[in-house]
ZAVO-561304 format. One record per residue: x, y, z of N, C-alpha, C in turn; residue in three letters. Coordinates in pm, whole numbers. Layout:
BEGIN
    n_c1    n_c2    n_c3   ca_c1   ca_c2   ca_c3    c_c1    c_c2    c_c3  res
       X       Y       Z       X       Y       Z       X       Y       Z  ALA
...
//
This chain:
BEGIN
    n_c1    n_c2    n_c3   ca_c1   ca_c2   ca_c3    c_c1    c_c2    c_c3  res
     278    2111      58     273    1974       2     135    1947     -55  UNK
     135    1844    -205      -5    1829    -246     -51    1731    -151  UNK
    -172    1753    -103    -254    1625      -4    -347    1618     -60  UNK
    -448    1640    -219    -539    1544    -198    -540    1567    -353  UNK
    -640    1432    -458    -586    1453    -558    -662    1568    -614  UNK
    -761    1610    -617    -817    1753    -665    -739    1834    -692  UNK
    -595    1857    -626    -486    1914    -636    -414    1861    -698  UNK
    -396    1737    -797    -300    1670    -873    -350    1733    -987  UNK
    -550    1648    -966    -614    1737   -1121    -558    1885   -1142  UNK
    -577    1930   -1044    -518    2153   -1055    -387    2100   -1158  UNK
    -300    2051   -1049    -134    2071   -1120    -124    2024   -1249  UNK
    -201    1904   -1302    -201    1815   -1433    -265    1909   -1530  UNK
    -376    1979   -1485    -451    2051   -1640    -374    2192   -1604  UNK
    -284    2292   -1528    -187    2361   -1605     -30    2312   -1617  UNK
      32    2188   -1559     151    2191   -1561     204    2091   -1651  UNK
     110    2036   -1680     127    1872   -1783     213    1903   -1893  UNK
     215    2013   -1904     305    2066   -2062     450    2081   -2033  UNK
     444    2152   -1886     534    2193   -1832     654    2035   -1800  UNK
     580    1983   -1758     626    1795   -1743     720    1767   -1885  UNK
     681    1818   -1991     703    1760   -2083     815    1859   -2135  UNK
     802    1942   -2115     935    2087   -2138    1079    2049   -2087  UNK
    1046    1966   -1964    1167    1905   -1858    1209    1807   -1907  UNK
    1120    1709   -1986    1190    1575   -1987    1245    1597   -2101  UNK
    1194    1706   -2217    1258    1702   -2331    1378    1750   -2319  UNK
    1390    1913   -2227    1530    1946   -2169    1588    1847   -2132  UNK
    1606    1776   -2063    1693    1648   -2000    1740    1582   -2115  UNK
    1660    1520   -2178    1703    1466   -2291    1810    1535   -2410  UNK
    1749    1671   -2425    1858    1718   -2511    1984    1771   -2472  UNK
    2040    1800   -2339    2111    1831   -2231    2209    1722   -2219  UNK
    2110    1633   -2132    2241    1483   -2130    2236    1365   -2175  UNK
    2082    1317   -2283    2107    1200   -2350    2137    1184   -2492  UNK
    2122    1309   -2551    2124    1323   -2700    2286    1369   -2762  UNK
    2318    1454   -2684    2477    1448   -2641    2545    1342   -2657  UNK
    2499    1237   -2575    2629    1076   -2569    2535     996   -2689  UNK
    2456    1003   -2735    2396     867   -2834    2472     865   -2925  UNK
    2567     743   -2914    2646     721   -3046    2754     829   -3000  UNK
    2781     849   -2911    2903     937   -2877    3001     895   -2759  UNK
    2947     774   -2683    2980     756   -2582    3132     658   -2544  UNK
    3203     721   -2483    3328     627   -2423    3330     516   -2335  UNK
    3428     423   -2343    3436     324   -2272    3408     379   -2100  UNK
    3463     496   -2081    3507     537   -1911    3381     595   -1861  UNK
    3209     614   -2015    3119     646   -1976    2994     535   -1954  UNK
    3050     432   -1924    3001     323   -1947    3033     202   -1784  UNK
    2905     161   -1725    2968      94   -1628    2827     -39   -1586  UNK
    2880    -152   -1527    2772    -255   -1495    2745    -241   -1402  UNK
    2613    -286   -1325    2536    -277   -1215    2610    -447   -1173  UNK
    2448    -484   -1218    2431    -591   -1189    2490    -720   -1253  UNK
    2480    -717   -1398    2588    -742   -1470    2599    -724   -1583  UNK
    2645    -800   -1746    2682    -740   -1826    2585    -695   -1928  UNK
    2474    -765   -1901    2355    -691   -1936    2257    -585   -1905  UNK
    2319    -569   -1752    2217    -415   -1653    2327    -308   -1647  UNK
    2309    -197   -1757    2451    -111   -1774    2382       5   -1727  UNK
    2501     107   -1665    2424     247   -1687    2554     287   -1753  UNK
    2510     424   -1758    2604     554   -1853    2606     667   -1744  UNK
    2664     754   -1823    2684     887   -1758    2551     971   -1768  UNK
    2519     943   -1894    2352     974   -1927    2254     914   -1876  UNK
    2267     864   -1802    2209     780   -1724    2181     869   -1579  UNK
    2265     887   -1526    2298     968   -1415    2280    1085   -1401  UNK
    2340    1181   -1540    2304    1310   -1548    2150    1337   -1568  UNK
    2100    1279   -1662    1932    1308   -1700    1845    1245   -1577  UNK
    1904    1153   -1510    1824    1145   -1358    1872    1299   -1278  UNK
    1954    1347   -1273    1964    1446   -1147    1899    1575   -1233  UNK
    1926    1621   -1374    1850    1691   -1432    1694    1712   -1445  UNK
    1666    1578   -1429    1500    1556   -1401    1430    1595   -1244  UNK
    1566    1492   -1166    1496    1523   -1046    1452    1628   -1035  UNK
    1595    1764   -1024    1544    1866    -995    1442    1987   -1054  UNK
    1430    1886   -1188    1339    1986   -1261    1177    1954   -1202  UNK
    1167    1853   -1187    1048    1778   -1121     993    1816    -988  UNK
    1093    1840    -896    1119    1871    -767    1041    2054    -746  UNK
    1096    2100    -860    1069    2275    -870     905    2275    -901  UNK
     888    2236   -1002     760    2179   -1074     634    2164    -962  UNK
     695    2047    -856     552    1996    -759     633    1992    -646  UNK
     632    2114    -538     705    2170    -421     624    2047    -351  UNK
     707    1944    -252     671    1837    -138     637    1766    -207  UNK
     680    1724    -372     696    1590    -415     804    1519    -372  UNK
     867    1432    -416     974    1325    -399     970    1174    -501  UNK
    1093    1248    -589    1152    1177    -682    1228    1014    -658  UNK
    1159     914    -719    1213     816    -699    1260     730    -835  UNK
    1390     793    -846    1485     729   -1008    1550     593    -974  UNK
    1571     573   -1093    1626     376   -1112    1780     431   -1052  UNK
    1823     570   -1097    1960     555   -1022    2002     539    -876  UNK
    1906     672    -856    1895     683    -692    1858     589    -610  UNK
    1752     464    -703    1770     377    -619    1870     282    -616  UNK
    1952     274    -702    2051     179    -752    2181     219    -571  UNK
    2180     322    -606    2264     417    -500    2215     387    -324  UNK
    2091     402    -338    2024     412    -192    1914     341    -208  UNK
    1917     173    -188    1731     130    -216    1688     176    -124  UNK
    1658     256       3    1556     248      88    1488     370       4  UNK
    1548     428     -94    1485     566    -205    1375     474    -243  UNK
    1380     343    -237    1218     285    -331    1088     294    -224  UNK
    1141     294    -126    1024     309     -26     899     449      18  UNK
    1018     528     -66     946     632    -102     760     615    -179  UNK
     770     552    -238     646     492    -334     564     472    -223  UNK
     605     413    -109     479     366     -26     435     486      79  UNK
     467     600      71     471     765     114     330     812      93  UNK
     291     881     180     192     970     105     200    1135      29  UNK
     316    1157      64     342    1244     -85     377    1218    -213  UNK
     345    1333    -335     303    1278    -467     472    1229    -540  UNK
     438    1114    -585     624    1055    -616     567    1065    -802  UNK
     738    1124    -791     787    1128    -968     876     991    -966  UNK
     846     885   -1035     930     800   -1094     962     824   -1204  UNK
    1098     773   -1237    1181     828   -1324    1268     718   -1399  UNK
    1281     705   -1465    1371     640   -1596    1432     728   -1700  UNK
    1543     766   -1632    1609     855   -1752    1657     770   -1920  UNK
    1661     649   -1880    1731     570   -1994    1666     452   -1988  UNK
    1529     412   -2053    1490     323   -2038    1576     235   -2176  UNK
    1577     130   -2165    1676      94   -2248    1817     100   -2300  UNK
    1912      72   -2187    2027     114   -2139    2125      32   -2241  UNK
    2099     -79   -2327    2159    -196   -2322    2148    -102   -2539  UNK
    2025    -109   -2583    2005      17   -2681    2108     129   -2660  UNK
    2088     176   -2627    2105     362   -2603    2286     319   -2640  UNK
    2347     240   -2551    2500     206   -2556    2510     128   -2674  UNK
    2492      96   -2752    2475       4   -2887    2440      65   -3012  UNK
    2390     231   -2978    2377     306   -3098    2243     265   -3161  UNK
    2144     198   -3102    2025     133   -3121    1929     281   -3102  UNK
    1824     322   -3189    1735     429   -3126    1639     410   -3028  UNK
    1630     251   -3015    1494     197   -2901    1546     272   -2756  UNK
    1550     309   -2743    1537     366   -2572    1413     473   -2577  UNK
    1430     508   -2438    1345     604   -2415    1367     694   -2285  UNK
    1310     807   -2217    1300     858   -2098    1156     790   -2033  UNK
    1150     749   -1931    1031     759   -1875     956     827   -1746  UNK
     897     906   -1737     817     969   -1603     678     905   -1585  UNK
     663     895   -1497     515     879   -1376     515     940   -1256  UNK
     370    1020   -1269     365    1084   -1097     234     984   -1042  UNK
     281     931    -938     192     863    -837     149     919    -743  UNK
      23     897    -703     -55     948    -571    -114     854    -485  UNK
     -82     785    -360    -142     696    -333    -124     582    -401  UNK
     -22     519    -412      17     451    -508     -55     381    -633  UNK
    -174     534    -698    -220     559    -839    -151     661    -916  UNK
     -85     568   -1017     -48     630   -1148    -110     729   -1189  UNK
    -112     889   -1176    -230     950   -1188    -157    1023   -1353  UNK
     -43    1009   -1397       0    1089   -1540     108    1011   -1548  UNK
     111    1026   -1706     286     955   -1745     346    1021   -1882  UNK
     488     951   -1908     544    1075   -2010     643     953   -2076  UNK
     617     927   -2161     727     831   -2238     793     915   -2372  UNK
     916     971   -2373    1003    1016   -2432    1060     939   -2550  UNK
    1061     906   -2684    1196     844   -2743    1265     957   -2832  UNK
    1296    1033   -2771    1393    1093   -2854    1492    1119   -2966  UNK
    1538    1006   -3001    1612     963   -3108    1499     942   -3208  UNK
    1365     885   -3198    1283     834   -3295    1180     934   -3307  UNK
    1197    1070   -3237    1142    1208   -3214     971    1156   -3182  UNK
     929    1076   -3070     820    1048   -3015     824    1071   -2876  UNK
     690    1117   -2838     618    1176   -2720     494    1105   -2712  UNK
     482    1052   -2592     355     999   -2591     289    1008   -2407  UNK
     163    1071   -2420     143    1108   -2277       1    1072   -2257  UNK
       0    1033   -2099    -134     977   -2045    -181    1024   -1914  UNK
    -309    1105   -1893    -323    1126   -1781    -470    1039   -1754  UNK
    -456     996   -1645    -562     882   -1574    -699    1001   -1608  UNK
    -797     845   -1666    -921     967   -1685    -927    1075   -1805  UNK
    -838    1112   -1902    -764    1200   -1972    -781    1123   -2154  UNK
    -723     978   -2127    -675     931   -2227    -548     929   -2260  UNK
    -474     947   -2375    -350     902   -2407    -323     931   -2583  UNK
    -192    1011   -2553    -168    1043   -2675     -52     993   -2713  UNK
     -29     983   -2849     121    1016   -2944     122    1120   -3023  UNK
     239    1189   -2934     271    1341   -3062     109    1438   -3108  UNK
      29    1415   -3025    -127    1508   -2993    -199    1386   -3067  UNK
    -188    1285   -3094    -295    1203   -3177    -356    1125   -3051  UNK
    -456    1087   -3065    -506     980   -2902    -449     833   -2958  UNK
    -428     733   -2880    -409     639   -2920    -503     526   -2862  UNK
    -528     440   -2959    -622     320   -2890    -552     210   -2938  UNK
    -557     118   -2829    -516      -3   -2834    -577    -100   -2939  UNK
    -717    -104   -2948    -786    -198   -3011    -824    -367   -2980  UNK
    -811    -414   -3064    -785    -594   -3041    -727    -666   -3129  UNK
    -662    -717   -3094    -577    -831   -3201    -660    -911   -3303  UNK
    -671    -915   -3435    -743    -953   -3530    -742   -1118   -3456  UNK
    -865   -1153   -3506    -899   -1301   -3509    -862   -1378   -3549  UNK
    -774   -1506   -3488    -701   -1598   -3590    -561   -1563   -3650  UNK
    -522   -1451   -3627    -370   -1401   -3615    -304   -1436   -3462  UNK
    -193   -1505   -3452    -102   -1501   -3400     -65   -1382   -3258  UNK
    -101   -1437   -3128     -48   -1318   -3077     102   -1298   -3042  UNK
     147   -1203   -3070     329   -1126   -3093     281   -1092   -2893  UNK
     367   -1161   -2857     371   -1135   -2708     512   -1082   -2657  UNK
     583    -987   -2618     703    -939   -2571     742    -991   -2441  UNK
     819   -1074   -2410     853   -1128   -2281    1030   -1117   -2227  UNK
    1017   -1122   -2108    1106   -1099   -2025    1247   -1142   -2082  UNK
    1380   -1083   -2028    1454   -1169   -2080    1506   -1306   -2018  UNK
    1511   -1412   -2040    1581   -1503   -1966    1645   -1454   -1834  UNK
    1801   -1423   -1863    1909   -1374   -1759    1835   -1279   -1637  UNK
    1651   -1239   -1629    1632   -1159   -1552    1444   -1249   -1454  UNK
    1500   -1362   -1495    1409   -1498   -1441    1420   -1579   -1347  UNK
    1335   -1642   -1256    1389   -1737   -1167    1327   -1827   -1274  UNK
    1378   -1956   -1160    1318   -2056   -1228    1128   -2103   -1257  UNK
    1092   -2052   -1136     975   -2093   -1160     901   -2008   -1246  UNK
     985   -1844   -1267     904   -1767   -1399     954   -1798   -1522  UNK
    1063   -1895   -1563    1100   -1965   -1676     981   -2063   -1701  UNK
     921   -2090   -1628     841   -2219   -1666     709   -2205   -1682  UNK
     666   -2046   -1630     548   -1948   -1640     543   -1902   -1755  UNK
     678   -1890   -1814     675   -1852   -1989     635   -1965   -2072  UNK
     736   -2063   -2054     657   -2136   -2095     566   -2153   -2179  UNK
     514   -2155   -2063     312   -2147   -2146     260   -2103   -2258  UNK
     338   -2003   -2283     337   -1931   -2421     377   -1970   -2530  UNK
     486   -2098   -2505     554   -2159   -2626     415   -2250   -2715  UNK
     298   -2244   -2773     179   -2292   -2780     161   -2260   -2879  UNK
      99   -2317   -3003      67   -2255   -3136     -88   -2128   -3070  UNK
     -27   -2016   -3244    -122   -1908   -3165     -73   -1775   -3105  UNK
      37   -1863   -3050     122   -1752   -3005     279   -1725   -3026  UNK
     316   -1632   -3007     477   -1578   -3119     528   -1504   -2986  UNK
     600   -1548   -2890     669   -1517   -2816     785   -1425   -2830  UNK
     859   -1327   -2794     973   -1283   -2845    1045   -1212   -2754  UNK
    1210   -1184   -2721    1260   -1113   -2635    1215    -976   -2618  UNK
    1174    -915   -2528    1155    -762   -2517    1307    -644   -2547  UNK
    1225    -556   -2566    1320    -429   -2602    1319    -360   -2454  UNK
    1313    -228   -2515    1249    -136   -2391    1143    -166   -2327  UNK
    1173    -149   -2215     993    -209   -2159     919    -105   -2213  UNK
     919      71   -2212     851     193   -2206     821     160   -2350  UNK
     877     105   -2453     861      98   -2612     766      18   -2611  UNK
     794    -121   -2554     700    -218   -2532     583    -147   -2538  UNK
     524     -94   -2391     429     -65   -2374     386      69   -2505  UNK
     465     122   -2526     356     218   -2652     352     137   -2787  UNK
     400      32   -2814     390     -63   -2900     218     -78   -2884  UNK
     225    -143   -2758      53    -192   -2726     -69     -93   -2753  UNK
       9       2   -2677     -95      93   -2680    -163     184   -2840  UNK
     -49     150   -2952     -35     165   -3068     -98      86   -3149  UNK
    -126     -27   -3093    -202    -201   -3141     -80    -235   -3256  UNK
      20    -218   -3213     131    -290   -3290     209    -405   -3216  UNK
     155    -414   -3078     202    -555   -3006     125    -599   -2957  UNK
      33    -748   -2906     -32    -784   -2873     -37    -747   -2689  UNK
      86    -758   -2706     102    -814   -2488     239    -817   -2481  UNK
     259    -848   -2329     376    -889   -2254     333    -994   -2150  UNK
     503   -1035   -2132     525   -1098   -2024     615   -1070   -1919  UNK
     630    -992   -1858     748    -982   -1786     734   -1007   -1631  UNK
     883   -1054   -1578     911   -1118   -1471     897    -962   -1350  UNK
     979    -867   -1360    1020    -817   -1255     930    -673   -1245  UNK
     960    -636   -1112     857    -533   -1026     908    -372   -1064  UNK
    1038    -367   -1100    1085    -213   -1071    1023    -104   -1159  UNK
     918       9   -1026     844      81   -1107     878     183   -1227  UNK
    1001     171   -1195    1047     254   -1320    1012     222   -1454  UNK
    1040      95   -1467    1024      26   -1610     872      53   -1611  UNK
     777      26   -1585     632      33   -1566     546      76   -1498  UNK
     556     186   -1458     417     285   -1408     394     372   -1532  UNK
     480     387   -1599     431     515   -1751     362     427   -1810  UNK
     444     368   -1857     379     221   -2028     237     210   -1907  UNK
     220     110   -1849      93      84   -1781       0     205   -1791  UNK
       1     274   -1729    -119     390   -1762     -93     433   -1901  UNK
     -38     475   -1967     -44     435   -2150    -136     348   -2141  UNK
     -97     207   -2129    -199     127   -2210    -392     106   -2129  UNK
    -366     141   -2049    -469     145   -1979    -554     284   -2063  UNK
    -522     374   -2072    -537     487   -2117    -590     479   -2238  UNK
    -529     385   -2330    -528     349   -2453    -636     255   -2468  UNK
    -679     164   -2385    -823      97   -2366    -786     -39   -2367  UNK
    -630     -83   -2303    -557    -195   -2266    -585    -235   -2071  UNK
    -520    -336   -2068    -541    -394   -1953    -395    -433   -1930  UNK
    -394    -455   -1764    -255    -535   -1732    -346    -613   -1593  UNK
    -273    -719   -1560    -324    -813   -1459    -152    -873   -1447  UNK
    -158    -933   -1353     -93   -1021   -1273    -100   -1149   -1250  UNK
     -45   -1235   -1190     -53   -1404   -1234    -191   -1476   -1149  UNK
    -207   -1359   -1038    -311   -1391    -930    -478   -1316    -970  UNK
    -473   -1272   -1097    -548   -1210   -1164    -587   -1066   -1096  UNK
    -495    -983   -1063    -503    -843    -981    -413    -793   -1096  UNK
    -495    -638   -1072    -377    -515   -1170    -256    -491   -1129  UNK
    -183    -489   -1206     -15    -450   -1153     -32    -337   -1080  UNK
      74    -376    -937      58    -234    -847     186    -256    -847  UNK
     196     -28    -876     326      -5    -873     412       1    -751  UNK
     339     -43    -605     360     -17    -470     425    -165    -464  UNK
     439    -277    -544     471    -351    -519     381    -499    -483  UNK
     464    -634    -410     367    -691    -397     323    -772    -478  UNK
     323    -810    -596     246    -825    -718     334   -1001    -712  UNK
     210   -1095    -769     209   -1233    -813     266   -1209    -978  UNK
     360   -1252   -1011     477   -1255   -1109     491   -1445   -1176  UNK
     476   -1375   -1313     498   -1282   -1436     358   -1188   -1404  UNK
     391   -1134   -1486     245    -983   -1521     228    -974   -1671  UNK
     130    -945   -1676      78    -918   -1814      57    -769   -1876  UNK
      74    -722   -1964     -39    -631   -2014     -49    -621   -2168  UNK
    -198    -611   -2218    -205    -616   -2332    -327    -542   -2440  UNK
    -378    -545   -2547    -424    -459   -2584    -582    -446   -2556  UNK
    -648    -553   -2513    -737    -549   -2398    -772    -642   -2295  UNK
    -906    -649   -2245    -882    -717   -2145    -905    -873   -2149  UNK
    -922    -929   -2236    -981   -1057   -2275    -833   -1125   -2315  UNK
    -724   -1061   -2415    -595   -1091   -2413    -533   -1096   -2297  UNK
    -553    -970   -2215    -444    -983   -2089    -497   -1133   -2028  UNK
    -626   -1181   -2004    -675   -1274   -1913    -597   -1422   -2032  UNK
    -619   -1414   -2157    -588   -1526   -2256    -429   -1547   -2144  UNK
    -312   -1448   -2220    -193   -1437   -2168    -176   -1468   -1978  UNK
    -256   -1431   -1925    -244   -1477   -1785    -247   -1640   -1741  UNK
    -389   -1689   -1845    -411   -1804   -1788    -272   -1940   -1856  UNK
    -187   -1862   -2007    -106   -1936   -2041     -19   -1957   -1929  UNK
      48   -1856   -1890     103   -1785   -1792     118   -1906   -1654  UNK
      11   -1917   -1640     -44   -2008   -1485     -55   -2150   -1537  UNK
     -85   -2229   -1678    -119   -2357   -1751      -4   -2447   -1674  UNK
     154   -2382   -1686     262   -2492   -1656     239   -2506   -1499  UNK
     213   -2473   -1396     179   -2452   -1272      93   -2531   -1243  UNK
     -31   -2530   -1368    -147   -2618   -1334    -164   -2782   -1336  UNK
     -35   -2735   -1462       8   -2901   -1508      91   -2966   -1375  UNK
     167   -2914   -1365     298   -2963   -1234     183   -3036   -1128  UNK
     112   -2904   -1089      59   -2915    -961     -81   -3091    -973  UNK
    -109   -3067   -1078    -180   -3209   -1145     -89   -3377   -1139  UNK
      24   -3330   -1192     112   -3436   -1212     192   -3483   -1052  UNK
     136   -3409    -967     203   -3416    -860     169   -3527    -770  UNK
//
């Protein structure tokens, strides 16, 4: 088993390629197969008619696992399916062996719609630090990879986030409604403000290489599941972005976290977007 990260650095500077050999196999195996190919009987709801999986869904999680599994002997894989199947699989994250999170189909709601926005996503955590990540879009033939300390690429180019020009509008990607309580409906909010251009999110994993691309300002999103966000996050971090939380702490993928969350193309935006974020809260709690 790996126990310390000196041994992640070993596995990351020869196997990092190897990471990327697997997810592309997976992808061409069992998601590239059903895109735009897929049957009604391959098609099913979770949660409801907006949280779908597929068969590709399922297959490119067990294809990954075990490719992942071979890869880093006394890791332990923790996928959106497997946990869908078994949540106490999320508790894995709080382990001290090295965890592969996994998103075989980020963008499930795409991928079934014949849309190219989806993606695969991987992160290996250590100590619940994001120490590498792997965002896949396949259909749109993009690769984009980040190792902590490393930097961050697209398709071998580095990518930097930058800063949102002055006096332009920030394009902020936020949560969807149907996946909100009430009091993070009113945390959005805040954003409805000249200045700023609010808009439904896609993929979260797109999202985040959007940012990291300086083609989106930020996000907003409501919910914790590391799948959607341990890759994009170290991307944009990587990329010379920031993410914070509503309590002004970095998103931890261990959980825990003061909600909505931010991340954006640096750190002066993420804090702009936080404090909108917290404004309706401030008002209430004033008017009270």
């Amino acid at each position: 088993m790996i126990q310390d990260i000196e041994t992640i650095d070993e596995f990351l500077a020869h196997r990092a390629s190897d990471v990327e050999r697997a997810i592309r196999r997976a992808a061409a195996a069992e998601i590239m197969p059903r895109f735009r190919q897929l049957s009604a009987d391959e098609i099913d709801q979770k949660s409801g008619p907006h949280d779908l999986v597929t068969d590709a869904d399922r297959l490119a999680e067990k294809h990954l696992t075990e490719a992942l599994l071979a890869l880093l002997p006394g890791s332990v894989v923790v996928g959106e399916e497997a946990v869908h199947a078994d949540p106490a699989v999320y508790e894995e994250i709080q382990g001290t062996a090295p965890v592969w999170i996994v998103d075989p189909v980020d963008g499930t709601r795409q991928f079934v719609n014949g849309d190219p926005g989806f993606c695969t996503l991987v992160a290996l955590v250590l100590d619940g630090v994001v120490r590498a990540s792997w965002t896949y879009a396949p259909a749109r033939e993009q690769f984009a990879t980040a190792i902590r300390g490393g930097g961050a690429v697209l398709d071998g180019v580095p990518l930097r986030s930058g800063s949102p020009a002055d006096g332009r509008d920030l394009e902020v990607a936020t949560s969807h409604p149907d996946y909100t309580t009430e009091e993070q409906k009113r945390a959005l909010l805040g954003l409805r403000v000249e200045g700023v251009r609010p808009r439904p999110c896609g993929s979260a994993g797109l999202e985040y290489l959007a940012i990291a691309r300086g083609e989106l300002d930020a996000t907003a999103f409501s919910w914790e599941a590391s799948w959607d966000h341990a890759a994009g996050l170290l991307l944009v971090e990587e990329a010379g972005g920031a993410h914070l939380t509503l309590d002004g702490e970095p998103f931890r993928v261990t959980g825990g976290n003061a909600l909505p969350f931010t991340a954006a193309r640096d750190e002066a935006t993420a804090r702009r977007v936080i404090d909108l974020l917290a404004a309706p809260s401030r008002r209430a709690a004033a008017d009270a």
